[in-house]
N, C-alpha and C positions, 0 to 999 in steps of 0.2 A: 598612222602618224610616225613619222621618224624621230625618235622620243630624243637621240643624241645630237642631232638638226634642228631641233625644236628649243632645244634647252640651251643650244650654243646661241641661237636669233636672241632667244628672253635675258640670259645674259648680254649683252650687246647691247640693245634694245632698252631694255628698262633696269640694269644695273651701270654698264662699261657706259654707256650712253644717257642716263639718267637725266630726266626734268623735272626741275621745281614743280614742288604737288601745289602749290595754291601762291595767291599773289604774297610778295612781299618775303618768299624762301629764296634761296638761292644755293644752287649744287658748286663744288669746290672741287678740285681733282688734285691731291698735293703724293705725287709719287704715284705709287702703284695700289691709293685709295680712294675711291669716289665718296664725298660725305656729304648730306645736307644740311644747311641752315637757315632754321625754319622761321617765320615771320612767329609775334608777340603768339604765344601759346602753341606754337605749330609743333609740327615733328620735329624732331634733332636726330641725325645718324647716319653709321655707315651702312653702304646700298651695295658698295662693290670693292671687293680687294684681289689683288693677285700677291700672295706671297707665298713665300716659304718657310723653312725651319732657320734661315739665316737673317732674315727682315720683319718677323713678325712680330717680333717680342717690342720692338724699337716702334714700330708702327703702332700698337694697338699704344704704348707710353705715349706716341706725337698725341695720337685722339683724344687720350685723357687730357694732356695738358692743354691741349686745345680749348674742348668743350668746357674743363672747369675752368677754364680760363672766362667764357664767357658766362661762366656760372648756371649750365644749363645741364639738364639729365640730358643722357641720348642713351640711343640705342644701335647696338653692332648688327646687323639681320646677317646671322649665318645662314645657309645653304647647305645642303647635304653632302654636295660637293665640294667646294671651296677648301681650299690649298694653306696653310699645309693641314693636313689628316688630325693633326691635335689643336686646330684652331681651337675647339669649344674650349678645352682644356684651359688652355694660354688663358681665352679670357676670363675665366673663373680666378685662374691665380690672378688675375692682375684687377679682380674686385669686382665684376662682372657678376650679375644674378642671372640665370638663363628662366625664361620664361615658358608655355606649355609649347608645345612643339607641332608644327602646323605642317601640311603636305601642301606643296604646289603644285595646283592642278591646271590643265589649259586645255582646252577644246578647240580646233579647229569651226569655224563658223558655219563652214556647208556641210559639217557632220552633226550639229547640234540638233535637235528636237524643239523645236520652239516654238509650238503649239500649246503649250501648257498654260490653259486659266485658272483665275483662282475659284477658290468654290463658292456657290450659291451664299448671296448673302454679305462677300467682299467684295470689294471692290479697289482699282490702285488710282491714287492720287499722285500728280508728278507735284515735288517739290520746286518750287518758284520762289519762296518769299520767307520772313521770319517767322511766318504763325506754321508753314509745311515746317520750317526746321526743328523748331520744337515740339511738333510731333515725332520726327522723327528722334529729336534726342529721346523724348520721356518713353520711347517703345527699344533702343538703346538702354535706357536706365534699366529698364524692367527685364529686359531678354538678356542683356550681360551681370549686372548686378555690380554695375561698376558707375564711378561719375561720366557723365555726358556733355561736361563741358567744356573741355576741350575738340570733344569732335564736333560739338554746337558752334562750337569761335572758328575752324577750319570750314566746313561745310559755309556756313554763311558767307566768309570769303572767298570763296571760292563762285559761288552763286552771283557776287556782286562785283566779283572781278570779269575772267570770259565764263560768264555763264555756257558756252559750248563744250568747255572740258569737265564738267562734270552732269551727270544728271543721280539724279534721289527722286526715290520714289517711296510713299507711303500705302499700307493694306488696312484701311476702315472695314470694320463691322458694323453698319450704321453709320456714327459718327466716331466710334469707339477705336484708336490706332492699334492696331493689334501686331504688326509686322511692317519693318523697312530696310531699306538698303538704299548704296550709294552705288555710282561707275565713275572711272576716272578716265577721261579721252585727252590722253597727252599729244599733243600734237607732231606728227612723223612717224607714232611709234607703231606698230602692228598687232600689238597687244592692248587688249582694254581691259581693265582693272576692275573686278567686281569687288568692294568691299564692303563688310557693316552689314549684312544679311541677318536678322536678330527676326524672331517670331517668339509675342511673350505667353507665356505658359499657359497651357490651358486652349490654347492657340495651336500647338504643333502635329504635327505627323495628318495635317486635313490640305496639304498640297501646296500654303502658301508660300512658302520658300521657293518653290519650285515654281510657281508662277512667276517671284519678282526674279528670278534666273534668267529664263525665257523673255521676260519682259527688257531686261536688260539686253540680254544679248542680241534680240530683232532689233534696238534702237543702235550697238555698234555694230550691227551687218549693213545695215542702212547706210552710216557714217562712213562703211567702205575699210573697218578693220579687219583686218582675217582670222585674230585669234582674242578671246576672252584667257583670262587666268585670275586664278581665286590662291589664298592662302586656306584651305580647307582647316575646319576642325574636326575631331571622329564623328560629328554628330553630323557635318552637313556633306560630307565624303558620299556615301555611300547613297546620296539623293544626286548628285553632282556627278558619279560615276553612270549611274542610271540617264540621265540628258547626256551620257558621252563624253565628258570630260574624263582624262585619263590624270594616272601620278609623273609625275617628273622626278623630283626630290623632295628632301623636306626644307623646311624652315623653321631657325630658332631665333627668336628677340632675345637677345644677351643684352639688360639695360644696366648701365652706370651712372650713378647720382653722385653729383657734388660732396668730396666728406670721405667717400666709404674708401675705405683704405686693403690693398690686397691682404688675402692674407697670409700670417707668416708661413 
């Protein structure tokens, strides 16, 4: 893979190029920043900027005034590249929290391994309707240890909008949800978005993860995209590298909430 040709497509593609993630968002382009705004509970943020040491300080202020303006948290998604070199900085002073810090990872689709089932005993249910969503939140609640409802109010919309740009999928033990994950198929783009990959405890290191990988990414080869990309964590990296997915950059969520004031 030509990891500098690859990284310039995905920027283009799904940052410079950006589509609303679910019904009712909508992407903005004001200067040299791409931002989204998100329908009742969705995402807020920035996707894509080109600056410098001379326009940055003045841009990350337009966003703040922006988003508190419509009284909403968002979030900046730095890049490990992204310009200028002390961006994370800037936005810390300017009241910015940085979150754990994720690698962007992308696989070419005719170099993946997509053979991989789950083990004896599971099996994947595709999400269709409100009773797969809730499973998949309450297997979210358990594998992040965080609330699920906001990604339970996105995913269902998204479901009941063009149900063709997303599919979710849940892993039963019986009837018991043990593991799921989401894909995001934005329409034009070349990349398909594997997100939400969670297997809860007691559950991991027995293959499932790696099944809804594969399972995802045979259903966007199918759909005729060329590449998946994952925001990896260190725990799902080193299974994601093993199916062929390589590193790009990282990724940081620098979130801003209504109130918080930089500091002095």
């Amino acid at each position: 893979m030509d990891h500098v040709g690859v990284l310039a497509l995905f920027d283009r593609d799904m940052r410079e190029g950006a589509r609303p993630d679910s019904p009712g968002a909508r992407v903005e382009r004001v200067g040299r920043v791409v931002r989204q705004v998100g329908a009742e509970q969705g995402w807020n943020g920035v996707v894509w900027s080109d600056l410098d040491e001379t326009s940055a300080d003045a841009a990350i202020a337009g966003q703040i005034r922006y988003f508190t303006g419509l009284g909403r948290e968002f979030e900046w998604k730095l890049y490990g590249h992204d310009r200028p070199d002390d961006l994370g900085q800037r936005l810390r002073a300017a009241g910015f929290t940085p979150e754990p810090e994720e690698t962007l990872m992308v696989a070419e689709l005719g170099d993946l391994a997509l053979d991989a089932a789950p083990p004896d005993g599971v099996r994947l249910l595709p999400v269709t309707d409100s009773a797969g969503v809730d499973l998949v939140a309450d297997v979210h609640r358990q594998a992040f240890g965080t609330d699920s409802s906001r990604m339970r109010h996105q995913l269902l919309a998204q479901l009941t909008g063009d149900a063709d740009d997303v599919v979710a999928v849940v892993a039963l033990a019986g009837d018991v949800p043990v593991s799921a994950a989401r894909m995001e198929l934005l329409p034009g783009a070349r990349f398909a978005g594997l997100w939400g990959g969670g297997t809860v405890e007691g559950w991991r290191g027995k293959g499932i993860y790696r099944a809804l990988v594969a399972h995802r990414a045979r259903v966007a080869a199918d759909r005729g995209y060329r590449y998946v990309q994952v925001d990896a964590s260190s725990q799902s990296r080193p299974v994601l590298a093993r199916l062929g997915f390589v590193p790009l950059t990282t990724t940081t969520p620098y979130v801003y909430a209504p109130g918080t004031d930089a500091p002095a």
